[in-house]
C-alpha positions as CSV (number, residue, x, y, z in Angstrom):
1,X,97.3,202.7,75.8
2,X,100.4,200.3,75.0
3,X,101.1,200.0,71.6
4,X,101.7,196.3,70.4
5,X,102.3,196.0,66.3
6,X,101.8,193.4,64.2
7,X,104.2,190.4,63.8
8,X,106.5,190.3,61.0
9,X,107.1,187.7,58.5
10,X,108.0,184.6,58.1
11,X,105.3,183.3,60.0
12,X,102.8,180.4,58.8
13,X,101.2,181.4,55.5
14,X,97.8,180.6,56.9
15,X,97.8,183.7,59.6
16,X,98.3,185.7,57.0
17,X,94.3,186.1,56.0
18,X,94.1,186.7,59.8
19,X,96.6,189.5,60.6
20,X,95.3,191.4,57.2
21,X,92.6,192.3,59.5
22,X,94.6,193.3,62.0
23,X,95.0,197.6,61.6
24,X,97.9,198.3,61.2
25,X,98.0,201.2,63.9
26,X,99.7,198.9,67.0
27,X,96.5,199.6,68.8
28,X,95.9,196.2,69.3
29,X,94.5,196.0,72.9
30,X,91.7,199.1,72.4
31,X,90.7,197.0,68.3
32,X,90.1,194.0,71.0
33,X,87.9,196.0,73.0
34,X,86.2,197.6,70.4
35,X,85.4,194.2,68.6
36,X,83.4,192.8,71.4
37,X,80.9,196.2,71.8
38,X,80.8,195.6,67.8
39,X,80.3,191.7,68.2
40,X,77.0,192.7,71.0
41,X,76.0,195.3,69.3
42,X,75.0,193.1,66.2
43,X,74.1,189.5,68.3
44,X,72.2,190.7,71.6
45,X,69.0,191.6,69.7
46,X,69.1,188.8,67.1
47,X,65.8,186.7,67.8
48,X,66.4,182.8,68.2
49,X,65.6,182.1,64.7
50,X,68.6,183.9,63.8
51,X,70.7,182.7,66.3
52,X,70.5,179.6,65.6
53,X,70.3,179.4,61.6
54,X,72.5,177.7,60.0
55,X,73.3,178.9,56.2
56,X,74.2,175.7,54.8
57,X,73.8,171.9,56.7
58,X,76.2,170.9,59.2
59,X,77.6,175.0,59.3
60,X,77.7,176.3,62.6
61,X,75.1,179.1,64.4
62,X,75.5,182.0,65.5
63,X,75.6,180.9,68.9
64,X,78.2,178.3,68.1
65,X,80.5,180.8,66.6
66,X,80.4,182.7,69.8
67,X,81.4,179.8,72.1
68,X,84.2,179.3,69.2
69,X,85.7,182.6,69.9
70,X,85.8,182.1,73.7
71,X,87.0,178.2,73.6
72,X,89.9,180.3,70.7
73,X,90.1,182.7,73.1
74,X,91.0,180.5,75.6
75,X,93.7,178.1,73.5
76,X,95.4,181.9,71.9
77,X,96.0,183.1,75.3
78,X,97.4,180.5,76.7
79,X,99.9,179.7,73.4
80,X,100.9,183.4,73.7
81,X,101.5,182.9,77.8
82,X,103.7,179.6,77.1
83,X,105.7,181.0,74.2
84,X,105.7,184.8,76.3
85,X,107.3,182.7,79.4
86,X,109.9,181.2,77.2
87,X,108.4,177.5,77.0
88,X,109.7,175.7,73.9
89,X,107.2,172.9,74.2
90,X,105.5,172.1,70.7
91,X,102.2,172.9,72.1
92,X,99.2,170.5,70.7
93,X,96.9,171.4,67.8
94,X,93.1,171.3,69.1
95,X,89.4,170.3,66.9
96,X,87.4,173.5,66.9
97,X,85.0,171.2,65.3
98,X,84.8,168.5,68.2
99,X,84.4,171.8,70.9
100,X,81.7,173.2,69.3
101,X,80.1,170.0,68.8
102,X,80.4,169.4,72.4
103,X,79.9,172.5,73.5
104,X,76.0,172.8,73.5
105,X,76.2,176.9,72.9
106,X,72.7,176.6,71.4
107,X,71.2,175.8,74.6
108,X,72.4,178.5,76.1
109,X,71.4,182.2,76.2
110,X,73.2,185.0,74.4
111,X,73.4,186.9,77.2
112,X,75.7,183.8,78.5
113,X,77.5,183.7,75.7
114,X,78.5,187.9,75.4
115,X,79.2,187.0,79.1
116,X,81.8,184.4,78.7
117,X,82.9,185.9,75.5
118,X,83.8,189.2,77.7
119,X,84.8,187.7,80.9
120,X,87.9,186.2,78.8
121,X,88.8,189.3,76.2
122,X,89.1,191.2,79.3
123,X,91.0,188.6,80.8
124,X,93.1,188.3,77.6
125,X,93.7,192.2,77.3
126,X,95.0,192.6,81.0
127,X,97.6,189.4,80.3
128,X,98.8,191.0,77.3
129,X,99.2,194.6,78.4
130,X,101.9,193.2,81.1
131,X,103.7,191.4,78.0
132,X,106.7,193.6,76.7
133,X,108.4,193.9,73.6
134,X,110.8,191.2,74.3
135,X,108.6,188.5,75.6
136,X,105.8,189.6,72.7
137,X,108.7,188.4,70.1
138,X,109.7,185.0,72.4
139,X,109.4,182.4,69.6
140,X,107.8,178.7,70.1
141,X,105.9,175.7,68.4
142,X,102.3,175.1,68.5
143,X,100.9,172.0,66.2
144,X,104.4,172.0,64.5
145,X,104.8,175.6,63.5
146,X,106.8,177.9,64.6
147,X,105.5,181.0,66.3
148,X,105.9,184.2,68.1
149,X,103.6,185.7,71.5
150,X,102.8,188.8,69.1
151,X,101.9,186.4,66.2
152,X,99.4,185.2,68.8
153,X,97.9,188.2,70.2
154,X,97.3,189.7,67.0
155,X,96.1,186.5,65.4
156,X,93.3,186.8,68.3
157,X,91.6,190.0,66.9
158,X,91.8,188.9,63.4
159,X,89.9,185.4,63.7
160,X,87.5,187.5,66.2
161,X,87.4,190.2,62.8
162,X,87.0,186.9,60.5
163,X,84.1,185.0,62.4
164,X,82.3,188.8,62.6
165,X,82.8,189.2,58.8
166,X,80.9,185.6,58.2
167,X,78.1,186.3,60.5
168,X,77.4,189.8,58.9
169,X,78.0,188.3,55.2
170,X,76.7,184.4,55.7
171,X,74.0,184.4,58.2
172,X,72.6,188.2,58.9
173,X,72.5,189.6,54.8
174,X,71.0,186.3,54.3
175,X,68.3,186.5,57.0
């Protein structure tokens, strides 16, 4: 499998809790597969209750954090393909807040969810295996900050490895 390493600095300080996750192995696209078996493995057998409980007011569900990967998934990939194609456009910030609040992913079924959730990482891993080293380091602007294509791809697995650490640590210890 392609190897694809992790960015190097400077990039914006607030990746950086993001791409500690991130192995530092360059194998990038298997970690993304591997994440989503993980992310079933732990969610597909959760009863509703836990799906949608909520460890403080106003805090998203499990379900909710789901849909957030696949709406990030979404927004990552196609940052990463601008900024791979050589666009310079200072691409616009988005409200993960205002998504998952119109987003409705407690009325759906996990099964939908894992679905959606896979349909895209498998999208997201064939578009990325075609990138090369050259269009990986292509440099652009997304909500004012400067970034690189690898920046993004690797950035993908570690807020995927961040929202997997919350649900094991905020909602499943505490179930």
């Amino acid at each position: 499998m392609k190897s694809i390493q992790k960015p190097i600095p400077p990039y914006p300080s607030f990746y950086q809790g993001y791409l500690d996750k991130v192995p530092d192995d360059g194998k990038l696209l298997q970690h993304l597969e591997d994440i989503i078996i993980e992310t079933e493995t732990l969610v597909k057998n959760l009863s509703q209750e836990q799906l949608l409980y909520r460890y403080e007011p106003g805090k998203w569900t499990i379900k909710d954090i789901l849909l957030h990967l696949s709406d990030c998934e979404r927004v990552i990939i196609y940052r990463a393909m601008r900024i791979a194609r050589g666009d310079k456009t200072n691409l616009p910030a988005f409200d993960e807040n205002l998504f998952v609040l119109n987003a409705m992913a407690d009325n759906r079924s996990i099964e939908s969810l894992l679905s959606e959730l896979q349909t895209f990482r498998n999208a997201s891993i064939h578009f990325i295996h075609t990138l090369t080293d050259e269009s990986l380091d292509k440099s652009g602007t997304a909500n004012n900050y400067p970034l690189t294509a690898r920046l993004l791809v690797n950035h993908l697995y570690g807020h995927h490895k961040h929202h997997l650490l919350i649900m094991k640590e905020r909602y499943l210890r505490m179930m």
